[in-house]
N, C-alpha and C positions, 0 to 999 in steps of 0.2 A: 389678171382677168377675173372678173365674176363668178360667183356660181352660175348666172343666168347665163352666161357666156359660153360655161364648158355643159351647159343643159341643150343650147342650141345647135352645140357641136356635134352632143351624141345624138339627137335626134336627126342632125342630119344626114349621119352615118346609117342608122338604127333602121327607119322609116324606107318598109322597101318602098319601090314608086315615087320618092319626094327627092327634087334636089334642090336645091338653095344655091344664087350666087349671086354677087352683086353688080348691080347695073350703072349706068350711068344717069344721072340726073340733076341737069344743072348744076355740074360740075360737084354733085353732091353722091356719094353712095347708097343706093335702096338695094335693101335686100329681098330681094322677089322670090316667093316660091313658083318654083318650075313644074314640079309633079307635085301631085295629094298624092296621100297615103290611100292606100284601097279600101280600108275601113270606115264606111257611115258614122255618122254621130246624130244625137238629138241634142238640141240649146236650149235654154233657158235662163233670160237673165235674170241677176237677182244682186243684192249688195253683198252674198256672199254666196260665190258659188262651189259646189261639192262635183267634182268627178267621178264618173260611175265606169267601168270595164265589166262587159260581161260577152260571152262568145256565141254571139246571136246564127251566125254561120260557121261551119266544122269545114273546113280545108282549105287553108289559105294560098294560094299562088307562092310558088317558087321563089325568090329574091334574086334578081338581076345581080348577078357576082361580077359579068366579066368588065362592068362599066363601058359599056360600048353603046349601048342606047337606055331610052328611058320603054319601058313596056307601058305600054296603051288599054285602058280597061282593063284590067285587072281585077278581078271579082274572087271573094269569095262562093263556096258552092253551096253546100248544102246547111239549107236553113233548122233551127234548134227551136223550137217553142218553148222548152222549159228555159231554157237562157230569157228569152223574150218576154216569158212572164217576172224572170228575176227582174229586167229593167223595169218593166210595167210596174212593179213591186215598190221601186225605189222613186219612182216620178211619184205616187201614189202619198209616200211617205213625206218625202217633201212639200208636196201638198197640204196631208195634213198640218204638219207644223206650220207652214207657213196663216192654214186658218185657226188654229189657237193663238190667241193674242199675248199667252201667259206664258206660252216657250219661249218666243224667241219677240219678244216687242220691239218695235218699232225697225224688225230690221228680217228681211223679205231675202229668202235662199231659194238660188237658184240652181242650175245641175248643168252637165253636159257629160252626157252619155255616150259613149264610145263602141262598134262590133272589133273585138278583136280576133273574129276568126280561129280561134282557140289555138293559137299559135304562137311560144316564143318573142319572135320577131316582131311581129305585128304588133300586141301586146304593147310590149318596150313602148313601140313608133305611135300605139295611141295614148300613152301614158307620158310621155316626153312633148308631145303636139299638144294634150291636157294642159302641161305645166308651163310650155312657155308659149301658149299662142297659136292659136291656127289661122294669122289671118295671111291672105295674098300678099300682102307688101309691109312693111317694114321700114321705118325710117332711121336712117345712122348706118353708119357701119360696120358698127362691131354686132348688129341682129340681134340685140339684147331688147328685152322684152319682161314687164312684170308680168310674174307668173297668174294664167287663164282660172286653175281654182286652187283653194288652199286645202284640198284632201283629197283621196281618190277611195272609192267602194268598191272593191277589188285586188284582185282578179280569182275566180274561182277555182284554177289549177292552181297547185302547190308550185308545179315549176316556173308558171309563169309569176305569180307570185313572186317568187324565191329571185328573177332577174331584176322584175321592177324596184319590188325591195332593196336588193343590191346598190343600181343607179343611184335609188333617191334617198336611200340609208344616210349616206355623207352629208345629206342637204338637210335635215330631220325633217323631212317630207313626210307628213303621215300618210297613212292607208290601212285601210281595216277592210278584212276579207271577210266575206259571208260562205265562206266553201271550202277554204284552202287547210286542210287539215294535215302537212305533213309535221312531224314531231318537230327538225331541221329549226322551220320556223320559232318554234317559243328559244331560241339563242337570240338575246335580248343585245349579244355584245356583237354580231353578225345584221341583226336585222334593229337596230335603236329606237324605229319608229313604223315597227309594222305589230298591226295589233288583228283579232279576228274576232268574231260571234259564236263561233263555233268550237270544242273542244278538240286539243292534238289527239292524234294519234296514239299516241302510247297510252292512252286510256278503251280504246277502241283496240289494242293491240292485247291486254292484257285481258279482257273479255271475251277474246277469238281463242287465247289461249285458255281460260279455262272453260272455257266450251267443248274444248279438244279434250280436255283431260277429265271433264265429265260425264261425257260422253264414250269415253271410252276409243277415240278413233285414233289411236296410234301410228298408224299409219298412209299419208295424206300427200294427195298433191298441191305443189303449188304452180300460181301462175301470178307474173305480174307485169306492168307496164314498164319499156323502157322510158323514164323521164322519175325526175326526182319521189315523188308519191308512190311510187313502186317502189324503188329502188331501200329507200329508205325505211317502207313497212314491214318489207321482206327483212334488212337488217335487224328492228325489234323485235321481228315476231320470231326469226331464228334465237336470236338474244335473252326473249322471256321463256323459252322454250325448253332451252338446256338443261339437261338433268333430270326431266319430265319425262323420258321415255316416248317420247311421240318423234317418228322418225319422217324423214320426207323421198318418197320416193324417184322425186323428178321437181326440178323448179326449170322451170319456163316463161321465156321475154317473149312480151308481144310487142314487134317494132314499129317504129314511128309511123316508117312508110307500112302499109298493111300487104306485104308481099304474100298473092295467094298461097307459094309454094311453103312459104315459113309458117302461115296457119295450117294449112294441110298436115306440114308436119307436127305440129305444137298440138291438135287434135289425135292425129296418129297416136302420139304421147298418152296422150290421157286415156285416147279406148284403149290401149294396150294393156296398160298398165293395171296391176292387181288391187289397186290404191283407189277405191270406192269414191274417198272424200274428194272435193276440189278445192282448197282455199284460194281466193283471189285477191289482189291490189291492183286491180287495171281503171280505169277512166273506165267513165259509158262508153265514150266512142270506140275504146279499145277491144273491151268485153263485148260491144253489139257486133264489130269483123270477125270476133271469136266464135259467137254463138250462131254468126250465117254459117259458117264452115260445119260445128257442132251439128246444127239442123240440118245439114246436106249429108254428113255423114250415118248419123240418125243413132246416136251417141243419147239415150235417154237414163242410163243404168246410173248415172254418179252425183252425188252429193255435193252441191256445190254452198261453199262458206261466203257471202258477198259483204261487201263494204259499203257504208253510207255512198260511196261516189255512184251506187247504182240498181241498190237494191230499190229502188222507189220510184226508178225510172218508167215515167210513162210509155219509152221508145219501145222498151225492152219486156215491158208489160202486156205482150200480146200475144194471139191465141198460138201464132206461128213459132216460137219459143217454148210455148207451155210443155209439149211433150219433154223436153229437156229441163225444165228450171222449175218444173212441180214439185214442191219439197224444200224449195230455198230456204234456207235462211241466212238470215245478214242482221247489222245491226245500221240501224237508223237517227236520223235525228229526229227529236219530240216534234209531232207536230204540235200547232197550235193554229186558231181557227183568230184571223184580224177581222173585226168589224170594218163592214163598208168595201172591205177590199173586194170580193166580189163584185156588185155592179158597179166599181170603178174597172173590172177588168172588161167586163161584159159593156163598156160603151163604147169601145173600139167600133170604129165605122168608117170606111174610106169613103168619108166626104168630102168636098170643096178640093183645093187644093195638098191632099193629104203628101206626097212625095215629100214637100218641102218642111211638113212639121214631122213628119215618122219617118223616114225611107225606108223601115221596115217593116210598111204596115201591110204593102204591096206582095212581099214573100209571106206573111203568116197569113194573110189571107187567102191567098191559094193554097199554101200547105194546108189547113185547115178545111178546107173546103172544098179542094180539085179541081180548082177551076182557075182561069186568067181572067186577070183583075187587068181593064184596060182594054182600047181600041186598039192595040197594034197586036195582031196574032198570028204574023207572020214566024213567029216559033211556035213548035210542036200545037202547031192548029190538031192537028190529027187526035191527039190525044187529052187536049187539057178544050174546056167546055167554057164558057163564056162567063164569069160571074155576074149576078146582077147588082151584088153592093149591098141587096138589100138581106142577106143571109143571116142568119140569129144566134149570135154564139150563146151556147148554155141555156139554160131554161130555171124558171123561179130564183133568176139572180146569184143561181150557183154556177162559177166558173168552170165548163168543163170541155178544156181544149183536148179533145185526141187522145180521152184516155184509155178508151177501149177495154178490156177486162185488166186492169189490176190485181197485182198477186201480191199473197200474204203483206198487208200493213201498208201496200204502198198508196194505197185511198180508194176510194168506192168504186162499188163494181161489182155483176155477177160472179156468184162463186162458182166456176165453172165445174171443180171436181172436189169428193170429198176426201178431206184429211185422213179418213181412216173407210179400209174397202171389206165388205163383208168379203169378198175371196183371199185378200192378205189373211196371212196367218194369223198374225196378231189378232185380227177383227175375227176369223173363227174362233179364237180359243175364246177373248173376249162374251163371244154370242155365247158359246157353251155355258160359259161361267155362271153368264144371265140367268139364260134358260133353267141352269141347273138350281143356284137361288132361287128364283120363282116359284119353281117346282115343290122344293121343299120348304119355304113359306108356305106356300097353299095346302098342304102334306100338314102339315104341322096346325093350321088352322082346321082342318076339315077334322083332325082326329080331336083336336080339343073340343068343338062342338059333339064328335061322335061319345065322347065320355064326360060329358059336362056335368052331369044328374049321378056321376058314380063316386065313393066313397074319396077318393084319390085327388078328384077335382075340389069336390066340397072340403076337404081337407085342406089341402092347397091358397083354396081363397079364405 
């Protein structure tokens, strides 16, 4: 059998929601799919096309274990905007190149964009549907199929990552991630043809630690995510750590499912505890269930250490968190500022028949704006308001979805509080010192004038 053979197999495994089997036809087999997958895509043909994974919605639907039926609509829940501007990012890109005639001449790339719900599973099932095909029917009967594109741009979790890589490692299916930062990944003899944009981990690992040891905070909590990027942060940063004197008071799993009781307790931990500092490894998604519990308990006293996965999050950038995460610091990727990408984001507009060219234009529109996009309001009429379509995102051509006040580095925005408070200590002793300088400059200038014309001064000069 094929590669493309045992690609069709796992996909049909993989893909919660999709079943494959063959029919009859004119004494011939077609291979019909039965179910889609629950994940949206965007198309674009092109003489080469590039596959994009990004997790435009955060909770994906259960997977049908017991095979006893197929589940019916099946939706992801809760919409991501920063995912939405990655994809927007990468149509953007493709673009471009496609209008310099000195890239890529005579030969016109195209994409297909994939939501995978930030989930495992899902993931897999849109990255395996990428590579061999998504169309309804199928002709032959072994469901063999040249593969839909010859790369994929993703996926921005390390674990999901770390699956697709796996699958498509044997096949040297490339993939290049713009997010997935756990160290695991650069094992070149594990992973043959997954490459990233972005720097591992163990360089972000060894930065947190000497932060620690600069800083002087020897004694620190941790917390991290149950899934690979956790898992494996927490191993280096124990690992660089050794011998340093900086001890950990408590380490802490924030699990998959977000069980009230287990953050309740995982916060319990942290007020308790004599351990000022917080260092974390969790996802946004992970860290923002952490910090509703934090802000319910009203947990403002600790220092929290964050990680590229979050410190720049817009979600997490708001005033409702601020009492708790004033004083962060984390370390970040460089920004950098692309021309043009701005009002390429800012021409988003649900015109004409938009469902069929974005299906996801219909959720960032509402998310962004509070309102139902569309004549059927027969959900939550009470609370969502009607949109008119005509609404303006951002203003002088600068992108700005929902960022609301942003903290330290993570991009514009009022500064809601000052770094440094005349009632902290520090800022008294500080003022005194001022004041006291001042004093004695002006002290020191008033007497030089008062004896300017005396024997001592003219001596002097």
């Amino acid at each position: 059998m094929c590669h493309c053979d045992w690609l069709w197999l796992l996909w049909c495994i993989s893909v919660p929601g999709s079943v494959w089997g063959l029919a009859a036809d004119n004494g011939r087999g077609t291979c019909q799919m039965m179910g889609k997958p629950v994940s949206g895509s965007i198309y674009q043909a092109g003489d080469v096309v590039i596959g994009g994974l990004f997790p435009i919605h955060v909770g994906a639907p259960l997977p049908e274990q017991e095979f006893k039926s197929i589940e019916a609509n099946a939706t992801c829940t809760i919409f991501h905007q920063r995912a939405y501007r990655w994809l927007q990012t990468m149509i953007f890109a493709v673009q471009e190149i496609n209008r310099d005639p000195a890239l890529l001449p005579n030969v016109t790339l195209g994409y297909l964009v994939a939501d995978t719900c930030e989930a495992e599973g899902t993931t897999l099932g849109a990255a395996l549907a990428m590579v061999t095909g998504q169309e309804a029917s199928v002709g032959g009967t072994d469901c063999s199929l040249t593969p839909g594109v010859s790369s994929i741009i993703g996926d921005p979790r390390s674990s999901s990552s770390i699956v697709v890589a796996q699958t498509l490692g044997p096949f040297h299916f490339p993939m290049v991630s713009y997010f997935a930062t756990c160290a695991c990944l650069s094992d070149t003899r594990k992973y043959p043809s997954f490459f990233r944009t972005v720097p591992s981990d163990a360089f972000q690992i060894r930065g947190m630690a000497m932060l620690l040891r600069r800083l002087g905070w020897v004694f620190v909590g941790l917390v991290s995510g149950d899934d690979d990027y956790g898992k494996f942060g927490v191993q280096l940063l124990l690992k660089e750590l050794q011998g340093s004197g900086v001890c950990f008071a408590y380490s802490e799993v924030i699990p998959k499912i977000h069980s009230q009781r287990r953050l309740r307790q995982i916060v319990d931990t942290i007020r308790g505890s004599s351990a000022n500092v917080v260092v974390t490894f969790t996802t946004e998604t992970d860290v923002h269930a952490l910090l509703e519990e934090v802000v319910r308990q009203n947990v403002t006293d600790k220092q929290w250490i964050a990680t590229e996965a979050w410190i720049t999050s817009a979600a997490l950038s708001v005033p409702k968190f601020l009492p708790a995460l004033a004083g962060t610091i984390g370390f970040a990727l460089r920004k950098a500022d692309i021309p043009g990408l701005g009002p390429f984001l800012t021409r988003l507009r649900p015109d004409g028949d938009y469902q069929k060219s974005d299906p996801f234009l219909k959720d960032f529109w509402e998310d962004m704006f509070g309102c139902s996009l569309g004549l059927d309001l027969k959900v939550n009429t009470s609370s969502m308001r009607q949109c008119s379509g005509s609404e303006v995102i951002g203003s002088e051509n600068k992108f700005n979805i929902n960022m609301d006040k942003v903290l330290w580095g993570g991009g514009s925005g009022d500064k809601l509080v000052d770094f440094l408070s005349y009632s902290d200590t520090m800022g008294i002793i500080l003022s005194i010192f001022s004041v006291s300088g001042t004093l004695l400059t002006a002290g020191a200038f008033v007497t030089f004038l008062y004896y300017r014309h005396t024997a001592l001064v003219n001596e002097i000069e």
